[in-house]
C-alpha positions in Angstrom: 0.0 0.0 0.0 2.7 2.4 0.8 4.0 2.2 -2.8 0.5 3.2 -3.9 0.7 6.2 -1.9 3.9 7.4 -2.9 2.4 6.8 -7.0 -0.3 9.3 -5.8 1.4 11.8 -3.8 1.9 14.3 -6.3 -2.2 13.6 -7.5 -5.6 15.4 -6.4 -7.8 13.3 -5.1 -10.0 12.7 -8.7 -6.8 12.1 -10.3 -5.8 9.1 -7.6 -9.0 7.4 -7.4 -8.9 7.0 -11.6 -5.4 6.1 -11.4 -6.0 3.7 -8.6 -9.4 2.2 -10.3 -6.7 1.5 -13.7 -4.2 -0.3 -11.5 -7.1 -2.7 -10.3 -9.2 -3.3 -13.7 -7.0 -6.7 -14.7 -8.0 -7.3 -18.9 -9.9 -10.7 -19.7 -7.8 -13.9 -19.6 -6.3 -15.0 -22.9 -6.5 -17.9 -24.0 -4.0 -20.4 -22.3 -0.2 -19.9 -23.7 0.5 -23.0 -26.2 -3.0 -23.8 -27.3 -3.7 -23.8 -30.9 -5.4 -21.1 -33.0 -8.6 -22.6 -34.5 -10.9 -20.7 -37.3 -13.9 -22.8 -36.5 -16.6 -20.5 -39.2 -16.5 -17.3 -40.7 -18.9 -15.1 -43.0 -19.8 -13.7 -45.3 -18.0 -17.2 -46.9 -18.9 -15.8 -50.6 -19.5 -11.7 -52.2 -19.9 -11.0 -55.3 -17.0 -8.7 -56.6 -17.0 -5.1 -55.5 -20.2 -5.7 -53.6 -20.2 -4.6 -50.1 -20.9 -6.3 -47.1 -21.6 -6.3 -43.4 -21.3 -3.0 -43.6 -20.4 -1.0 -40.4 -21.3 2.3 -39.0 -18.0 3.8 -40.6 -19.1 2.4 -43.7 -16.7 -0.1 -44.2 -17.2 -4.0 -45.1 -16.3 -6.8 -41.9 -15.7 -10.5 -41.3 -16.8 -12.1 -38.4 -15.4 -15.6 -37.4 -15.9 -18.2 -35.0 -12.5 -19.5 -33.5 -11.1 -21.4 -30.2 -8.5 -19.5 -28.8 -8.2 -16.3 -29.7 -6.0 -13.9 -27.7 -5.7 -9.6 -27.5 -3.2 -10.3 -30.1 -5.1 -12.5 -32.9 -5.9 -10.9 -36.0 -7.7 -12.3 -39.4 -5.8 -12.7 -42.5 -7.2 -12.2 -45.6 -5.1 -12.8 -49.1 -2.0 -12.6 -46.8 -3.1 -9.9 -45.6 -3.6 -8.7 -41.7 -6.8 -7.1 -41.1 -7.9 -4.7 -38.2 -9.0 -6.7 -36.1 -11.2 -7.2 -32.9 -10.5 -9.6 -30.8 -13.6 -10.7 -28.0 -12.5 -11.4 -24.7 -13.8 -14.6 -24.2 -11.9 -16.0 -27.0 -14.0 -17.5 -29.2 -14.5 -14.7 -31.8 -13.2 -11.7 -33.7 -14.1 -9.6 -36.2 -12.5 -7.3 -38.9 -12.9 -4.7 -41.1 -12.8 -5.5 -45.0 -11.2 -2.8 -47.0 -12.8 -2.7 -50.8 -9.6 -3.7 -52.3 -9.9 -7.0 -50.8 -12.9 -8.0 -52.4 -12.6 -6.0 -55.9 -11.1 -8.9 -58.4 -13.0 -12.7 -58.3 -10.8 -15.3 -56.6 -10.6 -17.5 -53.8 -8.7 -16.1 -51.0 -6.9 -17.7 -48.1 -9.0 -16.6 -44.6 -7.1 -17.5 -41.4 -6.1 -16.4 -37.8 -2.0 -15.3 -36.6 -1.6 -14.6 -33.4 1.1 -11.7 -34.2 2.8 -12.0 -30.8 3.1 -15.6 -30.7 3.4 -16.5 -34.9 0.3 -19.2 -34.0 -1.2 -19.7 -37.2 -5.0 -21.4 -37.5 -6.4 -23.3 -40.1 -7.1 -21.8 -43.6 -10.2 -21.1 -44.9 -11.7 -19.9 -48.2 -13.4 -16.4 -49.1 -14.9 -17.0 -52.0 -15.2 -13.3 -54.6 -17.7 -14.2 -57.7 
C-alpha cells in the first residue's frame, strides 16, 4: 500500500482514485499460452466482386469468425493480408474490417487467424469473390 501512496502523492484526489481504479481493472484472460489457434466458421463465406458487405457504421465491409483461442493479439488474414482486427475477450471470436480492395477482383482467397505475438497460425479457410 505504501508504494500506492507514494504513485499518488503528487495527484488530487479525482486524479488518484482514476489512477487507482486502472491499476485494479486486470484485462480478460487469454486464451491459455500453447493452445492452438482454431478458425472454426466465418462469414460472409462468398460476395460478389466489388459488392459490399456487413457494412459497419463507418461504412466499411467486416468479417466475423468463430474461433477457439483467440488472444488480444489474434488478427484475421485475408489474401495474406492482416486485417484490423477485434478480438472478444472470451476468445472465441473476432471480427475485422474488410477494405474494398480485398474484395474487388473474383478469386478464392486464403482466410485464417496469426496470433502476431506468438506467430500461431489457424487453419485456412476460403473467401470466395464471384
Amino acid at each position: 500500500m505504501l508504494l500506492v501512496a507514494v504513485a499518488f502523492a503528487g495527484c488530487d484526489k479525482k486524479e488518484a482514485q482514476e489512477a487507482s481504479k486502472a491499476t485494479q481493472t486486470a484485462p480478460a484472460a487469454p486464451a491459455q499460452p500453447g493452445q492452438q489457434l482454431v478458425l472454426v466458421d466465418f462469414g460472409p463465406k462468398a460476395t460478389p466482386v466489388g459488392k459490399d458487405f456487413n457494412i459497419q457504421p463507418n461504412g466499411e465491409s467486416a468479417l466475423w469468425a468463430k474461433a477457439e483461442n483467440v488472444t488480444p493479439s489474434t488478427v484475421i488474414v485475408l489474401n495474406n493480408v492482416q486485417m484490423k482486427s477485434n478480438p472478444k475477450k472470451e476468445g472465441n471470436a473476432i471480427t475485422c474490417f474488410v477494405p474494398k480492395s480485398a474484395y474487388s477482383a473474383a478469386g478464392e482467397y486464403p482466410v485464417f487467424l496469426l496470433d502476431t505475438k506468438t506467430g500461431s497460425k489457424s487453419n485456412e479457410l476460403k473467401l470466395v469473390v464471384k
